[in-house]
C-alpha positions in Angstrom: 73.4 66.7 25.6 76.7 67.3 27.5 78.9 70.0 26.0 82.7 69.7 26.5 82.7 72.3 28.8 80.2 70.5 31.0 81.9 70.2 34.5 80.5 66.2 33.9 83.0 65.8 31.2 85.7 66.6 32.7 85.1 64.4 35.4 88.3 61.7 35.8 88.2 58.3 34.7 87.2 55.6 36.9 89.3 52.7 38.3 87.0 50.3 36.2 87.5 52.5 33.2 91.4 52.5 33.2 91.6 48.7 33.7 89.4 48.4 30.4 92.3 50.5 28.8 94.9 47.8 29.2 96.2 44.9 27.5 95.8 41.9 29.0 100.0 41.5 29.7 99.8 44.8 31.5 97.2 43.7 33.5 99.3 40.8 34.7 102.4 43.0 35.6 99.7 44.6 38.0 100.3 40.8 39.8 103.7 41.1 40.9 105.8 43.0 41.4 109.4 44.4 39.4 111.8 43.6 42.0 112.0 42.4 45.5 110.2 46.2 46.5 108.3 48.0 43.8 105.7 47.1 41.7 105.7 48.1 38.1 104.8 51.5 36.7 102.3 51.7 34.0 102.5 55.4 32.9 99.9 55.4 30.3 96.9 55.0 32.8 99.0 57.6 35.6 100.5 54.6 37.5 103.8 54.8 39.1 106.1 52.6 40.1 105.0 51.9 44.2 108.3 51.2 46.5 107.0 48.4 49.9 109.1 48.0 52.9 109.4 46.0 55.9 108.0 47.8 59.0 106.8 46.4 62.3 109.9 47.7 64.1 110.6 50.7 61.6 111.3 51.0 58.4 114.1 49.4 56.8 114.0 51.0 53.2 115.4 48.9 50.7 118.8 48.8 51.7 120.1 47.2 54.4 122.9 48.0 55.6 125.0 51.0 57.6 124.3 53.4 54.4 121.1 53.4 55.2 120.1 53.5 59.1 116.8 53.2 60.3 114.5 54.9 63.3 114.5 51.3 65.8 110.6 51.6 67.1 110.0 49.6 69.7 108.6 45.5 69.6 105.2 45.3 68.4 104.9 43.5 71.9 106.6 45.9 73.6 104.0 48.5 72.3 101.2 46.0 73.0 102.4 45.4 77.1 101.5 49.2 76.8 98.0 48.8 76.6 98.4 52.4 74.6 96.6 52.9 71.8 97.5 56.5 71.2 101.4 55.3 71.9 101.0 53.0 69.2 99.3 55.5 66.8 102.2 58.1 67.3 104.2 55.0 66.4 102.5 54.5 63.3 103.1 58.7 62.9 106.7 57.8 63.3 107.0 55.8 61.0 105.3 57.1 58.4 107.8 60.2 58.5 110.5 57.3 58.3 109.0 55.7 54.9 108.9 59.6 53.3 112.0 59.9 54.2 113.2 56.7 52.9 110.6 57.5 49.3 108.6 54.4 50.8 105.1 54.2 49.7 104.0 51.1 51.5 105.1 49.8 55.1 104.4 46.0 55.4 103.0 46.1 59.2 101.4 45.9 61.6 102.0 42.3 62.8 98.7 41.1 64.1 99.5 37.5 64.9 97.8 36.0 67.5 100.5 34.0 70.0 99.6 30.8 70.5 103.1 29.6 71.8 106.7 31.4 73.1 108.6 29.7 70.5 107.8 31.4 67.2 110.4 33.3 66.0 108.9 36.7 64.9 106.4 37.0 68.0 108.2 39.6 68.6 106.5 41.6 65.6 103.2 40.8 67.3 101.3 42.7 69.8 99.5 40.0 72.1 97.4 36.7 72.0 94.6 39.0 72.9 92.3 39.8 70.1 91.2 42.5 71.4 94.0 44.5 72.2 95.9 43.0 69.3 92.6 44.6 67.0 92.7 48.2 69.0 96.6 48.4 68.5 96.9 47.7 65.1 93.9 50.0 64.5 95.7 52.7 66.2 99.1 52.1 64.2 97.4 51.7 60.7 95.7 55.1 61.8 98.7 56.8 61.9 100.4 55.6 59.1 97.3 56.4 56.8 97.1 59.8 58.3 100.3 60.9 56.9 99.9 59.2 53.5 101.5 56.2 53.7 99.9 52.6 53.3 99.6 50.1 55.8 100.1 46.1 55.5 98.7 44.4 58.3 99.8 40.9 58.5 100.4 38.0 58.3 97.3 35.4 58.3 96.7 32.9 55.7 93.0 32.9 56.6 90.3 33.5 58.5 88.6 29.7 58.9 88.7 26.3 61.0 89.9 22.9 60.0 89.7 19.6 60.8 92.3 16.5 60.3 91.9 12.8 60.4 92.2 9.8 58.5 96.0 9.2 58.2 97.7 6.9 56.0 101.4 6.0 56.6 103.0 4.7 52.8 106.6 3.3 53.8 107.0 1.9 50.4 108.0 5.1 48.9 111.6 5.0 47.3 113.4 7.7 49.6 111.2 7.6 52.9 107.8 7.4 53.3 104.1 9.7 52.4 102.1 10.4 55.0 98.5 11.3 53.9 95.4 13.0 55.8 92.4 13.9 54.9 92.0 17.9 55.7 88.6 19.5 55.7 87.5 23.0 55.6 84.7 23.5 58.6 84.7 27.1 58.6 82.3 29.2 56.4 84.8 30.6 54.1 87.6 29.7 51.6 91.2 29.0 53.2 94.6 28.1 53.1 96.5 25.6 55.8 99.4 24.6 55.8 99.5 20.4 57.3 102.7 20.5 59.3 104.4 17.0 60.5 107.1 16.9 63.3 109.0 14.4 64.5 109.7 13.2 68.5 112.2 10.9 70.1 110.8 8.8 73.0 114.7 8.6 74.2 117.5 9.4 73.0 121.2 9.2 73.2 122.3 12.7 71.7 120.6 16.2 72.3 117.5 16.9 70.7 114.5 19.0 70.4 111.4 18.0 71.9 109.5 18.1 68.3 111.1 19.3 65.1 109.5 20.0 61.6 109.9 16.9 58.7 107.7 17.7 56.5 104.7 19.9 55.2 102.2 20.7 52.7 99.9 23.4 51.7 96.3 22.8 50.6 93.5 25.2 49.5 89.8 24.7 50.3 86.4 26.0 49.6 84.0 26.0 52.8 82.9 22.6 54.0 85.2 20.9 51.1 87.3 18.2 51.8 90.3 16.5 50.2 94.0 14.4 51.0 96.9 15.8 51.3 100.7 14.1 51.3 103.1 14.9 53.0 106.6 13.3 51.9 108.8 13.0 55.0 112.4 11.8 53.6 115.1 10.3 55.8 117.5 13.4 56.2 115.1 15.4 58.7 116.5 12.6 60.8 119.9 13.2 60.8 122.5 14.6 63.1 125.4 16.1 62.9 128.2 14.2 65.0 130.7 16.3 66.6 134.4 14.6 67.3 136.8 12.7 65.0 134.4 11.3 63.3 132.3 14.6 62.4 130.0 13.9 59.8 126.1 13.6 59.1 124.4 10.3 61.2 121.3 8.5 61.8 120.2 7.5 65.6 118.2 3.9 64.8 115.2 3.5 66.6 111.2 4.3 67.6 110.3 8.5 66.5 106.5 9.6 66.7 105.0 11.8 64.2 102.6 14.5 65.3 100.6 16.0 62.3 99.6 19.4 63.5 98.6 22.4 63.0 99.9 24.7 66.0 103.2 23.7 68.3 100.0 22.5 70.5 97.6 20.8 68.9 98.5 17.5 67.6 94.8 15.7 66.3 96.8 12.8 64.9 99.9 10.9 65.3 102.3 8.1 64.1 104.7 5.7 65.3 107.6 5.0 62.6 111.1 3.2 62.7 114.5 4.3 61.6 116.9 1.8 60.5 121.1 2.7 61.0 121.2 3.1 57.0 118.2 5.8 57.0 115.3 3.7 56.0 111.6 4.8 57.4 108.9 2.1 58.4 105.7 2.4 60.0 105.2 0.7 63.0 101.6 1.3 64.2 98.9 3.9 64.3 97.5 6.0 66.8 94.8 8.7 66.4 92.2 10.9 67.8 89.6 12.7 66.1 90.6 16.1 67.5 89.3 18.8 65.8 91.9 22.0 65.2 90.5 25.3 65.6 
């Protein structure tokens, strides 16, 4: 028998036994968070209120403006062209005194994208398209960020699997512009998420344009070697521009666009030849696809 006094009794409660003590609404507060920031407190298991903040540059507290000015870290590919993994540890030290002094319990970083091509936007917040010296430096930075009590985020994958596209199906009879549908299957070993982008090409063109911009998406969910459709509703607007002159106003540019569904600015398994009328309407002309497999 264990007396109260027993050094077993006054051992402290478990993670498992605190969840057991609440309701079921305060374990669904534990799901998201109170504001755009922190999370919500729950004071009768000893839970307080947890403050996030954006950090692969810094730390940018939750204000964000000149009231509040912030340590400016270098790139995370700027650290990465170092090839330093002690540099970006004392960065991760850096910051770390940055979120204390900002009361910031959580710093949403490392980036550890992978590049696959120049023209993201936030590459920047990345270290390299080298896996292994993207691996080491975040390592390194999450190493000193943990040192000096402060949580780490690294970011910002949607999963860890491979996928294949094929089968696509053009429906022009929808009401405002037309459904494009593709079969998406997940050949990796574990569940995923993927997002089924589909951008649009001019062959030629009177006005400037990009050489492929985004029309339409979807995102789709899969258990290992499941398969299933997903459609993507592409409506006549993503092929406007915007006419400069007297006569400024939104237009369409009549005439042959392809349609690359893909799942990287590089890989493109399947593709789509549709017209546009001068009034905005969207027909398919013909089909062409490979059985390219995305990785």
């Amino acid at each position: 028998m264990i007396s109260d006094t027993d050094p077993a009794a006054q051992e402290p409660p478990t993670l498992t036994t605190l969840l057991d003590t609440l309701r079921l609404e305060e374990k669904i507060l534990l799901l998201a968070g109170r504001d755009f920031w922190t999370t919500h407190p729950l004071e009768n298991i000893g839970l307080r209120s947890l403050r996030f903040s954006d950090g692969p540059s810094g730390v940018r507290g939750e204000l964000w403006d000149e009231r509040s000015p912030s340590l400016n870290l270098p790139s995370g590919t700027a650290s990465g062209a170092t090839w330093d993994v002690d540099l970006a540890r004392r960065f991760g030290t850096v910051a770390a005194a940055e979120a204390r002094r900002k009361q910031v319990d959580v710093v949403l970083g490392p980036t550890i994208n992978l590049h696959r091509s120049p023209l993201g936007g936030g590459h920047f917040e990345s270290y390299d398209e080298d896996p292994m010296l993207t691996g080491e430096t975040a390592v390194a930075n999450v190493t000193g960020l943990q040192s000096s009590g402060i949580g780490a985020t690294p970011k910002d994958y949607l999963g860890y699997t491979s996928w294949s596209v094929e089968d696509a199906q053009v429906d022009d009879t929808a009401a405002d512009g037309i459904r494009l549908s593709v079969n998406i299957r997940n050949t990796g070993h574990r569940r995923g998420k993927h997002v089924v982008r589909v951008y649009a090409a001019r062959r030629a063109s009177s006005i400037e344009r990009p050489a492929r911009w985004l029309v339409g998406f979807a995102s789709i969910q899969l258990d290992a070697g499941e398969a299933r459709r997903a459609d993507v509703h592409i409506f006549p607007r993503a092929f406007r521009h915007w006419q400069v002159g007297d006569e400024a106003g939104w237009r369409y540019e009549p005439g042959t666009f392809d349609l690359h569904v893909e799942t990287s600015v590089t890989a493109t398994p399947l593709n789509c030849v549709v017209d546009l009328s001068p009034s905005g309407e969207l027909s398919r002309t013909d089909m062409a696809v490979s059985a390219e497999d995305v990785r």
